[in-house]
N, C-alpha and C positions, 0 to 999 in steps of 0.2 A: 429796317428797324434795328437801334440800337440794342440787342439782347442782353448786354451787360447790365442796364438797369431794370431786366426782369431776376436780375440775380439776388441774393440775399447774404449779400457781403459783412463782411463783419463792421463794428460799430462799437465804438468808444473814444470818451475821451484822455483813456487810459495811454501817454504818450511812449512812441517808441523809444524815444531821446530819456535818459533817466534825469541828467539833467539836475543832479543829487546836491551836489555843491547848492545850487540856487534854492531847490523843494524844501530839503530838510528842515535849515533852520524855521520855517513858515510851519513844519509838523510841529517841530519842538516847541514854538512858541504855544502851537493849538493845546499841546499836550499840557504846556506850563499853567495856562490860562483854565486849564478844565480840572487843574488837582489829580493831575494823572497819575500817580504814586499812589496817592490814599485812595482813589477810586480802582486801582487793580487790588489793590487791599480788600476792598469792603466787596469785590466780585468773590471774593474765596476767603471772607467770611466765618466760621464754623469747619473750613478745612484744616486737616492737621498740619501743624508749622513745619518748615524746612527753614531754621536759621543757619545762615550762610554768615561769619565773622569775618567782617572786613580788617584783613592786617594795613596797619595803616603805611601809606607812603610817606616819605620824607617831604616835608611841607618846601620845595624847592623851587616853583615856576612850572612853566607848562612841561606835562608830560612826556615824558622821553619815549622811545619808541615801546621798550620793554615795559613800561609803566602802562602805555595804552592797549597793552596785549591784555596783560593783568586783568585792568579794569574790563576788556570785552570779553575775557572768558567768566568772569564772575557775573556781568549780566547775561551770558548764556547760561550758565546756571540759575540765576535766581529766576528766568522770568522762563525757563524752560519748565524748573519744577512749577513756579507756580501754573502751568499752563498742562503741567499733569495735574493738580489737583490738590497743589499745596498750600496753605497757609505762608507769604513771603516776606516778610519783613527784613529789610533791607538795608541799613544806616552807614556812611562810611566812616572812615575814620581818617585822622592827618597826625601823625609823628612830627611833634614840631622842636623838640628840646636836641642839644647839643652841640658840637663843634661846626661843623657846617657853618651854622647861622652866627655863631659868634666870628667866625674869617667875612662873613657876609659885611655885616655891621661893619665891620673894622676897613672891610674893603672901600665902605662908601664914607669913609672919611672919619670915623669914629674912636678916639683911642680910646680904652677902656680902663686906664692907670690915670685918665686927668679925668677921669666921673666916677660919682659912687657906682655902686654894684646894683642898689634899685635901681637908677637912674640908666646903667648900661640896659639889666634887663628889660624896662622897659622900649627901650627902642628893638631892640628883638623879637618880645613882641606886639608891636606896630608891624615889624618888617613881615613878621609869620603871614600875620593875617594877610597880607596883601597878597604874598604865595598860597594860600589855600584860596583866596578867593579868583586867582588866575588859574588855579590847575580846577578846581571848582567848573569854570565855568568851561574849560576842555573835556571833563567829563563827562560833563552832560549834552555838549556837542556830538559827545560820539554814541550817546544813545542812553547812557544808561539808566535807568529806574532804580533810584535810590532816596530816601529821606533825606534831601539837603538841607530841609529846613531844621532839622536835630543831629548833625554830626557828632562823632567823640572825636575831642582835639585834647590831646595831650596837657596842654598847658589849662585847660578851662578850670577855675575854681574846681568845679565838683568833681572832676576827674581826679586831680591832685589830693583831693578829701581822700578819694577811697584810694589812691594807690597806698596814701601814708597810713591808711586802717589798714591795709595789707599789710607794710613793712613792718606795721606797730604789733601786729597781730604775730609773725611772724619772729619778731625782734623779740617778744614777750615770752615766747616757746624754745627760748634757745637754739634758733635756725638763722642768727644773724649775730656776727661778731666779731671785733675788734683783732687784729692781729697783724703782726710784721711779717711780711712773707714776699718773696721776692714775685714781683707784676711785670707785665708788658709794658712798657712806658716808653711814650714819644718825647725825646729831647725835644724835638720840634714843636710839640705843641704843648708840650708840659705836663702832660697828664698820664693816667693808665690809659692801657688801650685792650678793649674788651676782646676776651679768646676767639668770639664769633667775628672780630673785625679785623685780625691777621689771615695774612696770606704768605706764602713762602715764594720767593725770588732766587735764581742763582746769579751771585754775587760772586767776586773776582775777591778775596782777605789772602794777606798774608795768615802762612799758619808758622808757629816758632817750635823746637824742642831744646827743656830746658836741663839744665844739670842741678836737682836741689841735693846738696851735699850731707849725710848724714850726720848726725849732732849726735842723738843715743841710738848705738842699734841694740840694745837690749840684749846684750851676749851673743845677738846672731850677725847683725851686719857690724861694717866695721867705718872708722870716720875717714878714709878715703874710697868707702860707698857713695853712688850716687844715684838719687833715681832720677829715671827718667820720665818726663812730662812731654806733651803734647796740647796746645791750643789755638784755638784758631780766635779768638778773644783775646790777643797779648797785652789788652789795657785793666783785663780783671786780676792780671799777675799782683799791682801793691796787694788786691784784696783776697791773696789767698792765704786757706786758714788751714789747709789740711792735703794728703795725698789721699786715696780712695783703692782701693783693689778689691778683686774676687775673692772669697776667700777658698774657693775652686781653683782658680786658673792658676797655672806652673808659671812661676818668674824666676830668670833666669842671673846669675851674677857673671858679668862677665869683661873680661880684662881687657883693657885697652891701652892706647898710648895719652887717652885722657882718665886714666882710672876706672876705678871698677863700676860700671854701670849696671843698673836692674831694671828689668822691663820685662817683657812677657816672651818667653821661651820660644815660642813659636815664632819669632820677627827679627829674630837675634840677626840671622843672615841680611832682610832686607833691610833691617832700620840701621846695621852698620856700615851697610855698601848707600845709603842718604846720606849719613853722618862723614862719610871718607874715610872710615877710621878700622882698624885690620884687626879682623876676632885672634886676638892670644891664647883664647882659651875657655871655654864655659866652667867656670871655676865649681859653681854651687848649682842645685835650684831649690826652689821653697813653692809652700802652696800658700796661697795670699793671706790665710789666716797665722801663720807664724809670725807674718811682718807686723802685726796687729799691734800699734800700740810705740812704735818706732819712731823716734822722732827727727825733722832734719833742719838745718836752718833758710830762714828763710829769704831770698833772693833779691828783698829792698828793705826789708824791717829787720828790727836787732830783737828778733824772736826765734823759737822754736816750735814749729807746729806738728803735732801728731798724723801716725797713719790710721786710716779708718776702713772699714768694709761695709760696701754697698752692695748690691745687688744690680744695680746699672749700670756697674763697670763689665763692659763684654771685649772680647776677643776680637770684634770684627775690625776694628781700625785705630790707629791711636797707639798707645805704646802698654795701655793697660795700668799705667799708675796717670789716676786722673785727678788734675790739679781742681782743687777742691776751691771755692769759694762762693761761702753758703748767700751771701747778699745778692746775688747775681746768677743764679739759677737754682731752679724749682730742686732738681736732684740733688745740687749742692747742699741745701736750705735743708732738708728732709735727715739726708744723711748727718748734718752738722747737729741738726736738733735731738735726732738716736742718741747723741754723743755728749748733749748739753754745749755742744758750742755755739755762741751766739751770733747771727751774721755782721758782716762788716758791711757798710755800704759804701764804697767810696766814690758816688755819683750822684750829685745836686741833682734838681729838678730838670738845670738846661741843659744838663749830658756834660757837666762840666768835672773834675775830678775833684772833691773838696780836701778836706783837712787831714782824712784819714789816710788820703793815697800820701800823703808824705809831699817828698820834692816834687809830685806830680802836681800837686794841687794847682788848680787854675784852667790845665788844660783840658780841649774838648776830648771827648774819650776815643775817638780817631786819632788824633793827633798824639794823645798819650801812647798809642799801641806802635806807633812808630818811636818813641823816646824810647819802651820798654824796650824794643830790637834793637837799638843804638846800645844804650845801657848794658844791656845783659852781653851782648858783644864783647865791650868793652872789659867786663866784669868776665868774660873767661867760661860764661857757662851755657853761650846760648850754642846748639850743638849743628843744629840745622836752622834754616829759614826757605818757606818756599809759597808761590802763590798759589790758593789751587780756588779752581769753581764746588761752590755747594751752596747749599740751599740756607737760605735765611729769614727769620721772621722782618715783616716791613707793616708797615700801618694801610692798610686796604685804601683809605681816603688820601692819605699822603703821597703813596707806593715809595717810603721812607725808612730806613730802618729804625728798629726799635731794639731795647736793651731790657735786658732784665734788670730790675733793680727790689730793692727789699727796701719798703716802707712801711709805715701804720695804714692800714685801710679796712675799711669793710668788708666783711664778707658775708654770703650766704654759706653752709654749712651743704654740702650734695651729698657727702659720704652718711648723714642722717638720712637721709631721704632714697637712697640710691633703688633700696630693693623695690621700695614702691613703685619708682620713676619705673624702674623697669618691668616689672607686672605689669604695670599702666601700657607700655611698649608695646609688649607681647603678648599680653594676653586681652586688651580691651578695647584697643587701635584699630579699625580699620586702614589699612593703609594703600593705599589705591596703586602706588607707585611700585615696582616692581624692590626696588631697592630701600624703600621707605624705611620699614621696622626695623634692616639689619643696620641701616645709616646711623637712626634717631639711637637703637640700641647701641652703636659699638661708643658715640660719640658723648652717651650719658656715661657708660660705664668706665670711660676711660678719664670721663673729665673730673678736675680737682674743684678745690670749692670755689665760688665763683664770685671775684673780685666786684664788689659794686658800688666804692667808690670813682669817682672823678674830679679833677681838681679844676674845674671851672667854676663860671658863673651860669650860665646859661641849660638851669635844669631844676628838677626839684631837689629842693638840700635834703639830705641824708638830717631825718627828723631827731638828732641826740645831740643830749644836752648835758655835759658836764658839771660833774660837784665840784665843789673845792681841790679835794685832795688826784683828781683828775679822770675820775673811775666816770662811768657813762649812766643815766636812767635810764631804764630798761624797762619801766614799766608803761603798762597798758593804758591807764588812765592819762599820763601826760600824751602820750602818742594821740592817743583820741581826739582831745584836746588842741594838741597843735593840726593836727586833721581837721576839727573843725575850724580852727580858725584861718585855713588856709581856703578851705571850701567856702568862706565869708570873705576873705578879705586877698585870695591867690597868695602862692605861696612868697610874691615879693614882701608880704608882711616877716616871714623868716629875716631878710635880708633890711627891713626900719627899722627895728626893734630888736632891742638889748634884750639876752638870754632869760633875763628875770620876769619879762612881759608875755614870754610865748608859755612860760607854769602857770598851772592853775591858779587862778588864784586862793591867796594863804597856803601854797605848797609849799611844806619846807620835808630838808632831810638834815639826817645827824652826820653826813658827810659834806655839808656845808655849812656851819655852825654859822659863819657869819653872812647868809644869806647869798654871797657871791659864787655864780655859773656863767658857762661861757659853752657857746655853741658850737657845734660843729661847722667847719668851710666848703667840706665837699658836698657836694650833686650828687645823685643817684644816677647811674648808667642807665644811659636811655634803653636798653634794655630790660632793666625793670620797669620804667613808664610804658610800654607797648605789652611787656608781659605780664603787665597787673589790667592789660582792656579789658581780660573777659567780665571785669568787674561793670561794664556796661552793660553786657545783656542781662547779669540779674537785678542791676538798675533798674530795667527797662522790664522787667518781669517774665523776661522769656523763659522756655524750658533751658535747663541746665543739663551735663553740657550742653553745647550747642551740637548744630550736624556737622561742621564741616570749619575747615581751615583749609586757604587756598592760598599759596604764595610760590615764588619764586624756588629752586631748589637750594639755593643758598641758604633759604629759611632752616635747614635742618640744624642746623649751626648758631642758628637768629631765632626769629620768633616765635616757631615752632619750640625750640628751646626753650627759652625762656619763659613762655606762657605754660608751657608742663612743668617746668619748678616750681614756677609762681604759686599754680592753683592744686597744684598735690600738696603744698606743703599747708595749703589756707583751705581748700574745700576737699582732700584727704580722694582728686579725681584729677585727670586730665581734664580739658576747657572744652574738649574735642572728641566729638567718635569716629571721628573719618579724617582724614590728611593726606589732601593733590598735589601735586606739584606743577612747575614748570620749569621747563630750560630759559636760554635765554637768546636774544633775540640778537642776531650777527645780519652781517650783509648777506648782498645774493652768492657771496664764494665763499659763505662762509666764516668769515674774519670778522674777529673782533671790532665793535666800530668803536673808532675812536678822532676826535676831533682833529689830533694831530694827521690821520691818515688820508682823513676828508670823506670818511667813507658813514655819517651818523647821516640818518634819514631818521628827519620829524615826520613826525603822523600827521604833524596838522598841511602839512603841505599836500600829504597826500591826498587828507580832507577836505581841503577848500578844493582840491580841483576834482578827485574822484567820488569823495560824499563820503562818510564815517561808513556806510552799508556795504561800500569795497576794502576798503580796510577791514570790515568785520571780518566779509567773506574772509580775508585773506586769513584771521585769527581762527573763524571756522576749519577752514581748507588743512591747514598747518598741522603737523602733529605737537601738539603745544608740551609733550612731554619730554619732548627733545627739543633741542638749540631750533630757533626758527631763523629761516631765511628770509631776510626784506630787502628788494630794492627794487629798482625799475623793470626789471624782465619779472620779478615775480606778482607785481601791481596788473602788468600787463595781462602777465594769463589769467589773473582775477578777473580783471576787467572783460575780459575774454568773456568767462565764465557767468559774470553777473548778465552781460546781455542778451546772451541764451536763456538764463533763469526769468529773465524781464518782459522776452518776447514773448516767450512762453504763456506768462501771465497776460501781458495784451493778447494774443491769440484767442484765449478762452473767454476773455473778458467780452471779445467783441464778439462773439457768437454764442452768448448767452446775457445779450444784456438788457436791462428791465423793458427797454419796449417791443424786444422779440419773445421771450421766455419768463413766466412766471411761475417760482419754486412751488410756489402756493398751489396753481392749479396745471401747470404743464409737466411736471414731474411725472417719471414713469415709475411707477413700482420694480422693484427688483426683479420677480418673477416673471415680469410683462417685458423684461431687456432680452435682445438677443444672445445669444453665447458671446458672439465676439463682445457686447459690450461687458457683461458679465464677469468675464476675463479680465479686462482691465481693472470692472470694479474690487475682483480679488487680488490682483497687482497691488492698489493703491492701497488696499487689504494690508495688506503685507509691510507695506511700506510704511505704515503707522506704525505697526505691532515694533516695525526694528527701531523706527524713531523714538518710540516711546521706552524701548531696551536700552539703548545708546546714549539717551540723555540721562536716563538712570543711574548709568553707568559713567556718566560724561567725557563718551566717545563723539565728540565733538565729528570729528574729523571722517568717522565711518557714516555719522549721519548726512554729510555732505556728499557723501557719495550715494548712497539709498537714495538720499532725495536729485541728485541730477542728474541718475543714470534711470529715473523713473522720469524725471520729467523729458530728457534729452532722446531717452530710446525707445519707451513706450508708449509716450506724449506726443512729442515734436517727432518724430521720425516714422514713428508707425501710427497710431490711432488716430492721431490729427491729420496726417498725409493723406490716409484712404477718406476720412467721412468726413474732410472738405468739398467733397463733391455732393455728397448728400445732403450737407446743410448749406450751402451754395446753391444750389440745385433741385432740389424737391420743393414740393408746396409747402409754404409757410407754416402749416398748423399738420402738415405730413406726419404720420404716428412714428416714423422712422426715423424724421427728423431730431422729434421729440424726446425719442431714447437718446440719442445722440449728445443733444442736448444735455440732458439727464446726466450721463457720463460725467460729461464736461462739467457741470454745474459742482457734482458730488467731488471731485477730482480737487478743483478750483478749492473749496471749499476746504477740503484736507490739506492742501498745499500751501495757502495762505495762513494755513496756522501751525504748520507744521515749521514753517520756514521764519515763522513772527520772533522767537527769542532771538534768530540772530539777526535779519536783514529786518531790522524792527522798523527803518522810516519805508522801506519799500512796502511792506507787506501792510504797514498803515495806509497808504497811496490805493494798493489794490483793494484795500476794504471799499474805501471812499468809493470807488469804480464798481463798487460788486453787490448786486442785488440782492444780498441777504441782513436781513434788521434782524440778528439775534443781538449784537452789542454795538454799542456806539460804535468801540475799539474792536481789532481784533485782539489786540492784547488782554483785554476784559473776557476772553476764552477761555477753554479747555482746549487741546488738545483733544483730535478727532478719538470716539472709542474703538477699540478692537470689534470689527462685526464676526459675526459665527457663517459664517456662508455654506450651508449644507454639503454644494455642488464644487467646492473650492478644490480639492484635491482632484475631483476628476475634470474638471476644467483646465487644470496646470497641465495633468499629464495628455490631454485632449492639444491644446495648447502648444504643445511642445513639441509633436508630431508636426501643426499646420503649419508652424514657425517656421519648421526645418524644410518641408516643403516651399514656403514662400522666399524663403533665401535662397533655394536654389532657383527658382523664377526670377528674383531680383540679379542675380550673376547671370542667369541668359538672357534677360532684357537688356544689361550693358555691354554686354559683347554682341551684342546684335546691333545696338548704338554706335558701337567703337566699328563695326561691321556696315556701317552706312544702312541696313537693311532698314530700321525705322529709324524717324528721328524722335520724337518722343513716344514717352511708354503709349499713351493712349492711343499710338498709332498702329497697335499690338495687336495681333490675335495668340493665345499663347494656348499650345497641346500638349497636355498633362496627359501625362503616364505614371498610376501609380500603384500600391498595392490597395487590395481591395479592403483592408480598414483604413485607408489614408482617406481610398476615395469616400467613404461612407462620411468619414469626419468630414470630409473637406463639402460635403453636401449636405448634412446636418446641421454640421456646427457655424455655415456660412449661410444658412437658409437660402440657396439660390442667389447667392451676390457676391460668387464668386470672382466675376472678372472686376467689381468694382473693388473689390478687400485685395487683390492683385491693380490697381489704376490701369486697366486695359482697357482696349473696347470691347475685346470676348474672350472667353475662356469656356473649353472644352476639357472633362475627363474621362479617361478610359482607363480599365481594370487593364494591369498586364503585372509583369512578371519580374522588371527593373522599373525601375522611375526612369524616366524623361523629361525632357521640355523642349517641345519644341517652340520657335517662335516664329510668328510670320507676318507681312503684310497684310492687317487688319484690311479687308475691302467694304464695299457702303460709302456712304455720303458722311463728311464731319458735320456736325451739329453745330450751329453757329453760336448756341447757348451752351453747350456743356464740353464740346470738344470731343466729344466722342464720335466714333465713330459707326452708322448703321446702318443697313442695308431695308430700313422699313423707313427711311426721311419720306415728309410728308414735301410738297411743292417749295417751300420757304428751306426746308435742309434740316428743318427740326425730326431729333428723332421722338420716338412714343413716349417716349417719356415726358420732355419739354414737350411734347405736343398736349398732355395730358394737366400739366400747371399751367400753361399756358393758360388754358380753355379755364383751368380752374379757378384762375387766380384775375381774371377779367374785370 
């Protein structure tokens, strides 16, 4: 007789093969087709909300790797809280305005100087949408539950309404205004470039020291004085206006065979052994404030420009008289303005030098800084010249340098706002990230007012509209106004329509007598559009703030930034009571990917062959608060990973599945389970309570571990190992079976929805397969509750005893293997030696099944004085049904057991 089909093997069509590339899409579709977003909505109903604010991504094509991390830790969030019991709405958002898209356009054949500026921005956006609707639909490949059908995009009529009610709102309060002040500006791309979108490079510049020769020394220097300058900028030399010193630090006068130089007492030695030139003598010194007021000529112009004192003049390198030129840097500009002097600009839009640099005029401001070093050569005064590396501002999108330059532009006002920002920081932030507070804190308090013109097309225009005499409206009602009319008609009606059509109608003022205004040309920095979204969720009528802001750590700089100046200065609060971060996402060594290296791994490659649910893993897995590693050795040990997590789930599936076990009437009450099962169920106990801490927390990363060293060590490895033979093995409707059973059922059941926010098509797949009708979805869940188990603590510590026991049986059973003595365990008789509470537990708490909670054929205990184990050849007859071994087989080999279903089960 064939015995194996009196066996009761497991059973599903829950398959081994995940096979995730092919399944998914077919979930996704079930999911699209059923309103799955508004139906996990309407399950948590009455629950209290957890808005989660989507920072929007750049509307650019499909998903880059660090994009699709993003997007998979924000649906572990949202669908984790909702599955503790939150209220979740969900919406994303798409950043579609600025340069990017305008190099886009122009790349695919469009010049933007032979069309108008409607005309341009319309194919911009054409282009957008076609990139939100390609990363759109990569999104939602990889899992996520979110409102696609009502996104916030940037450019949308009604979004541009309320950003310009924001800036009109704010424009109207004196937090927005007009001013020359020296920006970041790309020659290359013609515009400012916003503080959050510099980065610093080291760069190879010539640096020069010059000789400006005294004109008036005020009774104290004399006119074969000279001082000495220092820059590494030798094309802002036409534009300087002024010298600079401490009025603290000691300068020194000192005699040479080029005259008497002045520079900082302390450098006299090394700045003369640079120069070549042999100290004669330290004639004088002075404290920087007697030189106050000194004036010298200057080094291209038929001028004389004064000495000033700053506070930014230091000691650490340089010569300490710091050549001043207020057009082309912030301290310059500050200093010149203490002093009422006005900046010089002497740099066009293209980095070109124009009419004020003099002879230079024409050339690119590189090229001018090599004329200066020829010239001042020639001229007698340049003293040194040498290359050296340091650090420099460059445009992040470009990796280009940028220059300071001193224009008209907009600004917001920060130093109105600052203490609040920072209150806001420090006293009302959650801030999750270890570094968070003191980042956002040092980065508000340091920074100046924040530039928010841009000299494009492609954005919403800065809503001001000029009088006659050139002074700007400021008031509330036109701003309204052109808000509404952009909210009707997008703000390309700014761009058809003469200045006189976007005023109210019958507006006049007494600063344009004869009716004539003219509009502004710049754009708002996309950073105002992203930092005026919080304006969607009171849109949308959510609680204000929101919970949570989630981005990138660069955001500290970016939209995190920008969304707390926005909405302090408008709703008198942060947007946000909590702020996570992320690193960012490198190869498997760590390195930067970048296309030139070959080393940039798409997601979706990953996707199409291992499924969006291995990718997730790998975003679960990862410490997502650090830089993440990706490439092929780290997919692998995912992948690893998932099919341990997979098996697991067909394991249980097929040994409790609807036409063996029904929840309904085969479930065993808690009290009516053995200890060993008991024990598990306070394991899995446990294992809720941390999951349900950890996503709260969203310790992503620790919760992958709770859940696979519960399902790998106490699942698969022990509980499933031993009572495979039981439910293998015993009669069908067996009460020991049943607990068994039971176990697994409850197990399964936490598992499945424990594991649902991140492995969301898989854990969908085991619903399908799993005999429980509490929701269509498992996502339509909760999260399992924390149970109160009377017996839990002494069950752990009961537990922990037999554990330690059975390990050391498991180490004498393999070295008895490794020892030829048996070949498998059940060929075993195993003699325990142990103390006399070990053995009590080990016969208590095993109820008499001991050798089967050990897979042997027998197992004996005796009280003594050290533990033992001995192991030996099990004797008896093998059971052709169970494999055991017994010394009661009946004629056929069966022992009493199989003899006992056998008979039963006829």
């Amino acid at each position: 007789m064939d015995y194996k089909q009196t066996l009761h093997m497991p059973q599903t069509d829950f398959e081994m093969r995940g096979n995730l590339a092919k399944k998914e899409p077919g979930i996704l579709k079930q999911w699209q087709q059923n309103n799955y977003y508004h139906e996990i909505l309407k399950h948590h109903e009455g629950e209290k909300a957890f808005i989660l604010h989507d920072g929007p991504p750049y509307a650019n094509g499909n998903l880059h790797a660090g994009t699709a991390m993003n997007r998979s830790i924000k649906d572990f969030i949202v669908r984790s809280h909702a599955m503790l019991g939150f209220y979740t709405p969900f919406f994303p958002g798409w950043d579609t305005h600025g340069l990017p898209t305008e190099n886009a356009i122009q790349k695919l054949g469009v010049d933007r100087k032979k069309i108008t500026a409607a005309e341009f921005r319309k194919k911009c956006d054409e282009f957008v949408h076609t990139q939100i609707a390609q990363q759109m639909e990569t999104e939602q490949r990889l899992g996520q539950v979110a409102d696609y059908e009502h996104p916030y995009i940037t450019l949308l009529p009604e979004f541009e309404e309320r950003q310009v009610k924001t800036f009109g709102k704010m424009a109207s309060e004196g937090m927005i205004f007009q001013g020359l002040k020296p920006v970041y500006w790309s020659p290359f791309n013609e515009t400012a470039v916003a503080d959050s979108e510099i980065v610093y490079r080291d760069v190879k510049d010539a640096t020069i020291y010059l000789a400006f020769q005294i004109a008036d020394g005020k009774g104290i220097l004399d006119s074969d004085d000279y001082y000495v300058i220092w820059t590494t900028t030798p094309w802002t030399i036409p534009s300087n206006e002024a010298v600079c010193l401490n009025d603290n630090l000691e300068y020194a006068e000192v005699q040479t065979e080029k005259g008497k130089l002045v520079f900082l007492a302390k450098f006299v030695d090394q700045l003369l052994e640079k120069f070549n030139l042999e100290n004669q003598g330290v004639l004088r010194t002075f404290k920087g404030r007697e030189l106050e007021g000194i004036t010298y000529h200057h080094v291209v112009l038929d001028k004389e420009c004064p000495t000033l004192l700053g506070k930014h003049v230091t000691d650490e390198d340089g010569t300490g008289v710091v050549h001043t030129a207020g057009g082309h840097g912030l301290d310059d500009f500050l200093v010149c303005a203490k002093y009422g002097i006005a900046p010089i600009n002497t740099v066009d839009y293209q980095g070109n030098m124009n009419e004020e640099a003099g002879k230079y005029q024409g050339m690119f401001f590189e090229d001018c800084s090599k004329a200066v070093i020829h010239d001042m050569n020639e001229k007698g005064c340049l003293l040194a010249v040498e290359n050296i590396t340091h650090s420099y501002p460059h445009d992040d999108r470009l990796k280009k340098k940028v220059i300071f330059r001193a224009v008209k532009q907009w600004f917001c006002s920060i130093d109105k706002l600052k203490p609040q920002l920072l209150d806001e920081i420090d006293n009302k932030i959650t801030w999750h990230n270890s570094f968070g507070q003191k980042r956002m804190h040092n980065m508000i308090a340091d920074r100046g007012d924040w530039c928010i013109s841009r000299q494009r097309l492609w954005g919403v225009p800065i809503p001001i509209i000029y009088n006659e005499d050139g002074s700007p409206i400021m008031e509330l009602e036109v701003f309204n106004h052109i808000a509404e009319l952009f909210g009707k008609y997008g703000s390309n009606y700014w761009f058809e329509h003469e200045a006189k059509d976007l005023l109210p109608e019958g507006y006049t003022n007494p600063k344009s007598p004869n009716g004539n205004f003219t509009k502004e040309k710049d754009i708002m920095d996309v950073w105002f559009d992203s930092g005026s979204s919080w304006n969607e969720l009171q849109a949308r009528g959510y609680d204000y703030p929101c919970d949570l802001y989630f981005e990138g750590s660069d955001q500290y700089r970016g939209w995190f930034n920008s969304s707390l100046i926005v909405s302090t200065a408008v709703n008198g609060t942060a947007p946000y009571k909590e702020v996570l971060s992320h690193g960012y996402v490198v190869d498997s060594k760590g390195e930067k990917m970048s296309k030139s290296v070959g080393n940039v791994v798409n997601p979706m490659d990953i996707i199409n062959v291992n499924g969006a649910d291995v990718f997730r893993l790998w975003a679960m897995t990862s410490d997502f608060k650090e830089d993440l590693k990706l490439g092929p050795s780290n997919i692998k040990q995912v992948s690893d990973q998932y099919r341990k997590i997979r098996n697991t789930f067909r394991f249980l599936l097929g040994n409790i599945n609807a036409n063996d076990f029904d929840p309904k009437k085969d479930m065993v009450a808690y009290d009516d389970l053995t200890a060993v099962d008991q024990y598990i169920l306070v394991k899995m106990n446990d294992v809720v309570k941390e999951v349900r801490k950890d996503c709260e927390e969203y310790e992503y990363i620790d919760t992958s571990k709770v859940l696979m060293n519960f399902m790998v060590n106490e699942l698969s490895s022990y509980y499933c190992d031993f009572t495979k033979d039981i439910l293998y093995c015993n009669a069908l409707n067996d009460t020991r079976r049943r607990q068994v059973q039971t176990v697994y059922w409850k197990c399964l059941d936490a598992l499945v929805k424990l594991w649902a926010p991140f492995l969301c098509y898989t854990t969908e797949e085991v619903w399908m397969h799993f005999n429980n009708d509490e929701a269509e979805s498992v996502h339509y869940c909760h999260f399992p509750a924390v149970e109160s188990y009377a017996n839990a603590e002494a069950l752990k510590e009961e537990f922990a005893s037999l554990l330690d026991v059975r390990t050391d049986v498991m180490k004498a059973l393999e070295e008895s293997r490794n020892a030829k003595t048996i070949g498998t365990a059940q060929e075993a008789e195993v003699q325990l030696t142990v103390c006399e509470e070990d053995a009590d537990k080990l016969n208590e708490g095993l109820n008499g099944s001991l050798a089967q909670w050990l897979i042997v054929s027998k197992a004996t205990v005796e009280v003594g004085a050290e533990r033992s184990v001995k192991v030996v050849k099990a004797t008896g007859t093998k059971c052709p049904r169970c494999w055991n071994y017994s010394t009661e087989a009946d004629e056929n080999g069966l022992c009493p057991r199989c003899q006992a279903v056998m008979k039963a089960e006829k």
